[in-house]
C-alpha positions in Angstrom: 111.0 120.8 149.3 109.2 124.1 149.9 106.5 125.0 147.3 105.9 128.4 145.5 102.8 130.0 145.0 101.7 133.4 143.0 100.1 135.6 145.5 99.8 138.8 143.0 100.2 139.9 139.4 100.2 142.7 137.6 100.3 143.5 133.8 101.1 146.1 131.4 100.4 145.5 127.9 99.4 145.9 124.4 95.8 147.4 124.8 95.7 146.2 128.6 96.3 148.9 131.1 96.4 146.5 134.0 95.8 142.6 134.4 91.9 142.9 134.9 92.2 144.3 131.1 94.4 141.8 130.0 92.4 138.7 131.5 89.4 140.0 129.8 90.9 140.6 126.4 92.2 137.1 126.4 88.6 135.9 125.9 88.3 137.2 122.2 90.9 136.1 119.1 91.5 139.3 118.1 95.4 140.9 117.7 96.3 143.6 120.1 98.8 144.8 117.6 98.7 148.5 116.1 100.5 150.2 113.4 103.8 151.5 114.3 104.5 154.5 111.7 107.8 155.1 113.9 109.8 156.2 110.6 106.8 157.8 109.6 104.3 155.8 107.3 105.8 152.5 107.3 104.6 148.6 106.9 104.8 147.5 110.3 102.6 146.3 113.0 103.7 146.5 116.7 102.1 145.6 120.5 102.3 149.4 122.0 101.3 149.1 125.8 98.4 151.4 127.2 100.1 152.8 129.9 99.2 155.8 132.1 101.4 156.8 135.1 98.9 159.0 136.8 97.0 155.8 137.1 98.9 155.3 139.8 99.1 158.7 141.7 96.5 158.3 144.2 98.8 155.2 146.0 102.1 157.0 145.9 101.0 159.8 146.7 98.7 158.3 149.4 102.6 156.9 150.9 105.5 159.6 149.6 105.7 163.6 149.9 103.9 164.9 146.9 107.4 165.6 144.8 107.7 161.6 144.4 105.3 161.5 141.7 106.8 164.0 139.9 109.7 163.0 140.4 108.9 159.7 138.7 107.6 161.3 136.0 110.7 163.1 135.1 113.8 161.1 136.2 112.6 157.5 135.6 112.2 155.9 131.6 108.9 154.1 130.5 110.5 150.8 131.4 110.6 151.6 135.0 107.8 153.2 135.2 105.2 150.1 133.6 107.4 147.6 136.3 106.3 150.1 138.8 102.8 150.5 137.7 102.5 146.3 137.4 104.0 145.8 140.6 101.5 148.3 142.4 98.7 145.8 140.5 100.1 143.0 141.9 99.5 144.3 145.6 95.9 144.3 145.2 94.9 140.3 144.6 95.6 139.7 148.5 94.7 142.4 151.2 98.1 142.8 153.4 100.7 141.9 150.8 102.2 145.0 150.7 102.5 145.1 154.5 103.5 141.4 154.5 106.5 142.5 152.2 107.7 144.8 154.1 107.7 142.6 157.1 109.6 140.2 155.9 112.7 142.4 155.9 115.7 140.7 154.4 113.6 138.0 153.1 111.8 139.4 151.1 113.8 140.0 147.3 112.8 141.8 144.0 114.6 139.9 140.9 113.2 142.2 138.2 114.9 143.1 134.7 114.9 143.8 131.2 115.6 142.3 128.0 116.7 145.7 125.8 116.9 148.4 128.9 115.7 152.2 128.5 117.0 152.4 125.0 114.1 155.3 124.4 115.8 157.4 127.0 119.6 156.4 125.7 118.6 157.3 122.5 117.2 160.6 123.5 119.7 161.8 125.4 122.1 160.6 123.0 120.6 162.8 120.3 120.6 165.6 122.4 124.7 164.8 123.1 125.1 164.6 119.2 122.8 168.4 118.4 125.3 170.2 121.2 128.3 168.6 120.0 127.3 169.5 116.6 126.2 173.2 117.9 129.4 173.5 119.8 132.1 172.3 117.2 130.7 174.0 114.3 131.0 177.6 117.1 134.8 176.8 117.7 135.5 176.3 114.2 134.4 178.7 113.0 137.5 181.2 111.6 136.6 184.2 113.3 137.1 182.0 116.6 139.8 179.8 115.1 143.2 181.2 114.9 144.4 177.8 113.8 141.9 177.6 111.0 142.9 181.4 109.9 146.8 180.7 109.5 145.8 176.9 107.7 143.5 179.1 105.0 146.6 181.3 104.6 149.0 178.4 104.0 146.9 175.1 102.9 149.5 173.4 104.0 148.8 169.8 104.2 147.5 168.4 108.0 147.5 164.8 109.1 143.9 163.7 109.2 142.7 166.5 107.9 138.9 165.6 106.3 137.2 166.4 103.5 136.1 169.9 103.2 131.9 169.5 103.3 131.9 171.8 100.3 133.8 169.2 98.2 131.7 166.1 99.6 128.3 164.2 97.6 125.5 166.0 98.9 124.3 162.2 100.8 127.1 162.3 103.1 127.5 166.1 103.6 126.4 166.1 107.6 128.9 163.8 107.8 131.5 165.3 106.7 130.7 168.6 108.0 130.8 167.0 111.6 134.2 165.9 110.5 135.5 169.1 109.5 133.8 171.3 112.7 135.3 168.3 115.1 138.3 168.7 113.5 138.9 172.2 113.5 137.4 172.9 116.8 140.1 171.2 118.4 142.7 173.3 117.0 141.1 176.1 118.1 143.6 178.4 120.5 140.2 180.0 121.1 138.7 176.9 122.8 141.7 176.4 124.9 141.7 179.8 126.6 137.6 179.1 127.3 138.8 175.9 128.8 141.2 177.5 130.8 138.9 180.1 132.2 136.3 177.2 132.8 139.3 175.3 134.5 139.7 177.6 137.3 135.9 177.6 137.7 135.9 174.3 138.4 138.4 174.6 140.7 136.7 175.9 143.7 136.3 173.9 146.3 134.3 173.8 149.7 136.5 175.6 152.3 138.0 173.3 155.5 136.9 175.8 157.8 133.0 176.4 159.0 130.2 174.3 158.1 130.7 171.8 155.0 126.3 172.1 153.9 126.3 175.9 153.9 129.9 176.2 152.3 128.7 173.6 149.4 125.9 175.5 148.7 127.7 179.0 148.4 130.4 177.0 146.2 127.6 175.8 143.9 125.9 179.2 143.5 129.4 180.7 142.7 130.4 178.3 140.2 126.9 178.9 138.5 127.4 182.5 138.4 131.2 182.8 137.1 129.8 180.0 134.5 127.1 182.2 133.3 129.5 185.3 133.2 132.0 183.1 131.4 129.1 182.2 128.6 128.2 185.8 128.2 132.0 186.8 127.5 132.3 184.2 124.7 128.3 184.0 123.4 128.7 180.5 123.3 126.3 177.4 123.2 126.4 175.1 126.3 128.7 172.9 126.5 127.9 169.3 125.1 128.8 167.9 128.3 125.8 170.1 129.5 123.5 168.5 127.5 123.8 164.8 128.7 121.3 164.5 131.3 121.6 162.9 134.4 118.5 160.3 133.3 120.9 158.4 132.1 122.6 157.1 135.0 118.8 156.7 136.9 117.7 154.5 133.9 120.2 151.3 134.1 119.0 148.3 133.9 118.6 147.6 137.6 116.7 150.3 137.8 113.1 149.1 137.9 114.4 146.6 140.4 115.7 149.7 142.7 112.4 151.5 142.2 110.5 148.9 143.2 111.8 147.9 146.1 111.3 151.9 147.2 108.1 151.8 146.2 107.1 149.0 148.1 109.8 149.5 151.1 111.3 146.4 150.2 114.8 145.7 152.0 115.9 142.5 150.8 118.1 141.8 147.9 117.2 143.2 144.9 118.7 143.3 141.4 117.9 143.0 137.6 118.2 139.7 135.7 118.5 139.6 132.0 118.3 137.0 129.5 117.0 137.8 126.0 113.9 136.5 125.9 114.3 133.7 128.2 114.4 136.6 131.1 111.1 135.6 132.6 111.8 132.6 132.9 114.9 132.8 134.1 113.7 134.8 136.9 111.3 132.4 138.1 113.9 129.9 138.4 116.1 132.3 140.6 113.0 133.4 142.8 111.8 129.1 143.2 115.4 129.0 144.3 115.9 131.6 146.5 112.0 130.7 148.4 113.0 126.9 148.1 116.7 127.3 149.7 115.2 129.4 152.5 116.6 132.6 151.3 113.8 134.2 150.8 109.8 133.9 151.9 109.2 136.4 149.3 110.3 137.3 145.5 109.0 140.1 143.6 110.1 139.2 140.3 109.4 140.7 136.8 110.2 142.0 133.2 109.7 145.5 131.8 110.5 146.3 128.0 110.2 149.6 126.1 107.5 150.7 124.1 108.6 149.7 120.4 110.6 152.4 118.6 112.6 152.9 115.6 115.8 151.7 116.8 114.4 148.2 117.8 112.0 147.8 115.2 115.1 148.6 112.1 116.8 146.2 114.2 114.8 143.3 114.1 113.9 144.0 110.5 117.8 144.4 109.6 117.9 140.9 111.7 115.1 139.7 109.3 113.0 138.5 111.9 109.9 140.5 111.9 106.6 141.3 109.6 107.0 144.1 107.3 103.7 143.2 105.3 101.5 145.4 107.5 99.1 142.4 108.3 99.3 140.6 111.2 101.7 137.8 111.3 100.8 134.8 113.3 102.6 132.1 114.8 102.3 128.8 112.9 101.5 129.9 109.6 103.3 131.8 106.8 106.6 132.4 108.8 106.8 135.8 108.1 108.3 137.3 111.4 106.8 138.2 114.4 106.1 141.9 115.7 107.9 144.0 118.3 106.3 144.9 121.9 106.6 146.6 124.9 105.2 146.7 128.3 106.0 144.7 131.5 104.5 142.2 133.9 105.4 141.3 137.7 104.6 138.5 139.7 104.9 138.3 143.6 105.7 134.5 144.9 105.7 133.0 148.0 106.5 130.4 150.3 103.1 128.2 149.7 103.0 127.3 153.3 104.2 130.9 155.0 101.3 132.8 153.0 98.6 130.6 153.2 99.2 130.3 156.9 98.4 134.1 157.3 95.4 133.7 154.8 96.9 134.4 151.2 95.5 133.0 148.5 97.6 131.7 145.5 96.6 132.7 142.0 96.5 130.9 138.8 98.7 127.5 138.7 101.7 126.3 140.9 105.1 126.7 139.5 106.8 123.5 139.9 109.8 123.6 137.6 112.2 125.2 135.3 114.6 124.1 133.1 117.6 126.6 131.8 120.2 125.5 129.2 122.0 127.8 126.7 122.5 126.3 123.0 126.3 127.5 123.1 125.8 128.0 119.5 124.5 130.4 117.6 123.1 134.3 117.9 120.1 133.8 116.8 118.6 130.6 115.3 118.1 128.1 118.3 119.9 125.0 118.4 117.7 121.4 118.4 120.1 120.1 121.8 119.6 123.9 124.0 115.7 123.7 124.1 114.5 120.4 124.0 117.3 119.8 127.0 115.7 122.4 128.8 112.5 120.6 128.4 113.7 117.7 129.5 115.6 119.0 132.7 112.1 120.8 133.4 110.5 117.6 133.3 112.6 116.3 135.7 112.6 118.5 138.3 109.0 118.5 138.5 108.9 115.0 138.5 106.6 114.7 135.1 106.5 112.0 132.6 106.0 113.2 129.3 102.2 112.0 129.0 101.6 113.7 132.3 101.5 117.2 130.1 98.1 118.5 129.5 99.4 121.9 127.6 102.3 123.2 126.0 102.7 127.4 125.3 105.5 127.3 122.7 107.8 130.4 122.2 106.8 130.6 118.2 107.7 133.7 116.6 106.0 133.3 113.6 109.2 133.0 112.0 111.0 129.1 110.6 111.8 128.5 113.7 108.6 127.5 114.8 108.8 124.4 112.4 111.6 123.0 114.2 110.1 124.2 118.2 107.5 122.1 116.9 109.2 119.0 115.7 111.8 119.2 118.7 108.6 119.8 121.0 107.1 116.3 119.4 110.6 114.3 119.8 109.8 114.7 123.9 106.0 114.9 123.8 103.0 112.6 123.1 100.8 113.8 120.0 97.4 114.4 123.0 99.1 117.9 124.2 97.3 120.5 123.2 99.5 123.4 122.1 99.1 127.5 121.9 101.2 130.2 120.5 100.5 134.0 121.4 102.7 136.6 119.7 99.8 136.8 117.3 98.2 138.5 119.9 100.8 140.6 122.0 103.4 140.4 120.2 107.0 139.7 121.4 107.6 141.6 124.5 111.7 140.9 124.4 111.5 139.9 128.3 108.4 141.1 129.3 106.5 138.4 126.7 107.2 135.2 128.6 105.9 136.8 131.4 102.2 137.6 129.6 102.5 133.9 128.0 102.7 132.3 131.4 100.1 134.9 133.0 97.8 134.3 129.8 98.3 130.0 130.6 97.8 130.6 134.5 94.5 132.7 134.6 93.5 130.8 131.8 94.1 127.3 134.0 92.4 129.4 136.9 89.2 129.2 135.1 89.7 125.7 134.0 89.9 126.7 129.4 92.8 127.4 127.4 92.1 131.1 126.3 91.8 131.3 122.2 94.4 132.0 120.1 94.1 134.0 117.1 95.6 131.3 114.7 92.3 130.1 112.3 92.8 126.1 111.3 92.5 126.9 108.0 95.5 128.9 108.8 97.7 126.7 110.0 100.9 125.8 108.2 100.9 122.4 106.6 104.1 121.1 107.3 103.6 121.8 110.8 100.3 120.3 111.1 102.0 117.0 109.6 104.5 116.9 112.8 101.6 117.7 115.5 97.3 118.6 115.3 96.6 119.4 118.3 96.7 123.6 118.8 94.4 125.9 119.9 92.8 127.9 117.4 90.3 130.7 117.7 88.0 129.5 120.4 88.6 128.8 124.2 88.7 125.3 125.4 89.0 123.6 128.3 91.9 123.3 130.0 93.0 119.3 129.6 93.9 117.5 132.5 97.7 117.1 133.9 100.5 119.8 133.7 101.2 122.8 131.5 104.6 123.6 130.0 106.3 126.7 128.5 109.2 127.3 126.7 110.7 130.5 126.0 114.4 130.5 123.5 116.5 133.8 123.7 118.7 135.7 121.8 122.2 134.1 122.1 120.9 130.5 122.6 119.3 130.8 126.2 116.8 128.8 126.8 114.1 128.3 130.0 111.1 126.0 130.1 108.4 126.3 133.0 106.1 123.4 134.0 103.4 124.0 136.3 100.2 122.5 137.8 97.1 123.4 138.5 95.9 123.5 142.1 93.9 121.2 143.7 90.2 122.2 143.9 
């Protein structure tokens, strides 16, 4: 059986710009988390990533003409753009990589997804869709451009699905029903149909058959602008709302920071976007140990990237009643009061152990030896006791580990109930010595990108032989959960126990995946 190494990293996170910030915040017990005050003041706490693209100019510009940057910084959403600034991190560990990558042709693969998608961009476009529409019904209903709306005001006679006039509607749900009644109207207009006739032909123009096709597009393209613009003038109406949906929207889909990456690094193998709640991470390791074990791949560039937190996720999670809305910091293990949304991304680049070291890489941090994946086929949210600890178990097995051989355990824990029963179904596998940790107390909960800094916290943490503090107090803990297990790490580092370390991450819909790895031999 082949075995997998890490032979680069890269991290964007809460208060960590890259992974040399985010190992050396790990050292203190302190919570990364910030105030949100996305609806304005408000009562939560959220991880926000320190991100800055330019960070990253000097390389790509140092390999792409000078438009790629800016490009970037226009067409592609946050998401992409922290999975491209970890992966040009994780180039830097090892000298060669990126040329190594690139080598490799077909062999080498980028598995890197998303547990939410561009949802900032979605919902910004999407607003911008809703003002035009708004804009542009309200224009063609309008009577003095609505010779359906004149004769109606002459008659009242009654229409089928006629709304509400906004006049006559409680002052709370006026916008509503003035969309309504402009949406309505507007398409009755006899107005609106002679624009879209005019626009019709417009559109019809097409490249000639004779003479060359390039030129011929382009002089069909400038005419089409120019009889649009006329066509604008003649009616003085707004843009279309089909105007206003840019085209970000198809560049930002979820395979996207996948794509970009493998551009980036002119990576030719097979690339695509796994997703799986918060389970992703770990669900991509397991495809990438496949793929390097089966012999399809020396190489996998695998990752998670999540937004920045917004307003749509946060009102989500809250209307899900799974987060802190106390404006203190909620931590993992004690009060159960929710856990608090983040954003930011980390990618990892792993290897066939014996093709890199041959050529002089170095592995980083622990060896991945196993994961288990199960889904609960259950429930939406609340985890199942079967899903996870099954995963455990079919983690164990594949590495070949006897319970007692686990040294440390990194438990999902979102400081919500839950964490009472990952504890006790942890406990019904594990002996009481395993020393446990829980981390969304510092981070947060990255939807797919937080396995990914849970894992990296455990292996650079194992790389210098402690357990990196959490920022759970004793005094803290819960008491019912101390009665099921007493062994966690609290607010100092310790050393990292002998034997192997687990982690378990459970995702929305009941998908669970479970890592065990092993440190390397000195």
């Amino acid at each position: 059986m082949r075995r997998v190494g890490i032979f680069g990293w890269g991290v964007v996170a809460p208060r960590s710009r890259n992974i040399e910030a985010f190992e050396r915040n790990l050292s203190s017990s302190e919570s990364w988390l910030s105030p949100f005050n996305g609806f304005g003041p408000d009562n939560f706490l959220v991880g926000m990533p320190e991100f800055d693209l330019a960070d990253y100019k000097p390389w790509i510009d140092a390999r792409f003409p000078g438009s790629r940057f800016s490009q970037l910084e226009r067409k592609m959403g946050q998401p992409t753009q922290f999975a491209i600034g970890a992966f040009i991190q994780s180039l830097a560990q090892n000298p060669g990589l990126e040329q190594e990558l690139q080598a490799l042709g077909p062999r080498a693969h980028v598995y890197v997804g998303t547990g939410l998608g561009d949802l900032p961009t979605i919902r910004s476009i999407s607003l911008d869709l809703y003002r035009a529409q708004r804009r542009w019904d309200r224009f063609w209903s309008a009577p003095e451009r609505n010779g359906a709306l004149r004769k109606w005001r002459e008659t009242q006679e009654p229409l089928p699905g006629l709304p509400p006039e906004p006049s006559t509607v409680d002052e709370a749900t006026r916008d509503e029903a003035e969309d309504a009644w402009w949406h309505f109207w507007a398409g009755r207009s006899p107005e609106l149909r002679e624009y879209l006739d005019e626009l019709r032909e417009i559109e019809a123009i097409g490249v000639p058959e004779d003479g060359d096709v390039e030129s011929a597009k382009l002089a069909v393209i400038k005419e089409k602008r120019t009889r649009n613009a006329r066509l604008q003038k003649k009616w003085m109406s707004p843009e279309p709302p089909w105007n206003a949906v840019s085209s970000n929207v198809l560049w930002n889909i979820h395979n996207t920071p996948a794509s970009q990456i493998s551009m980036m690094g002119r990576i030719t193998g097979m690339t695509f976007a796994p997703v799986a709640a918060c389970s992703s991470f770990g669900y991509g390791l397991r495809l990438a140990i496949n793929a390097i074990q089966l012999g399809q791949a020396k190489a996998v560039v695998m990752g998670m990237t999540d937004p920045p937190p917004m307003p749509l996720t946060v009102g989500g999670f809250y209307n899900a009643r799974v987060i802190s809305a106390d404006a203190s910091i909620s931590k993992p293990l004690t009060a159960l009061r929710g856990t608090h949304i983040a954003g930011g991304s980390v990618v990892w680049v792993l290897g066939d152990l014996e093709h890199f070291t041959a050529k002089g890489f170095k592995p980083l941090g622990m060896e991945p030896i196993a994961v288990g994946v199960t889904a609960d086929a259950d429930h939406i949210i609340t985890p199942s006791k079967e899903g996870p600890t099954l995963a455990i178990r079919e983690a164990l097995a594949a590495a070949g580990c006897a319970p007692e051989d686990m040294g440390s355990w990194d438990l999902h824990a979102t400081a919500t109930p839950g964490d009472y029963l990952e504890v006790q179904n942890l406990r019904d596998v594990l002996p009481e010595q395993v020393l446990i940790t829980a981390r969304k107390g510092t981070f947060g909960h990255g939807m797919s990108a937080g396995g990914g800094w849970e894992l990296t916290a455990q292996y650079l943490g194992y790389g210098q032989g402690k357990v990196f503090p959490t920022p759970l107090k004793e005094a803290e803990l819960n008491k019912q959960i101390s009665r099921v297990h007493g062994r966690f790490v609290f607010d100092e580092a310790v050393e990292a126990p002998a034997g192997c370390a687990g982690k378990l991450s459970m995702g929305v819909g009941g998908i669970n995946a479970c890592v065990i790895s092993r440190p390397w031999s000195k």
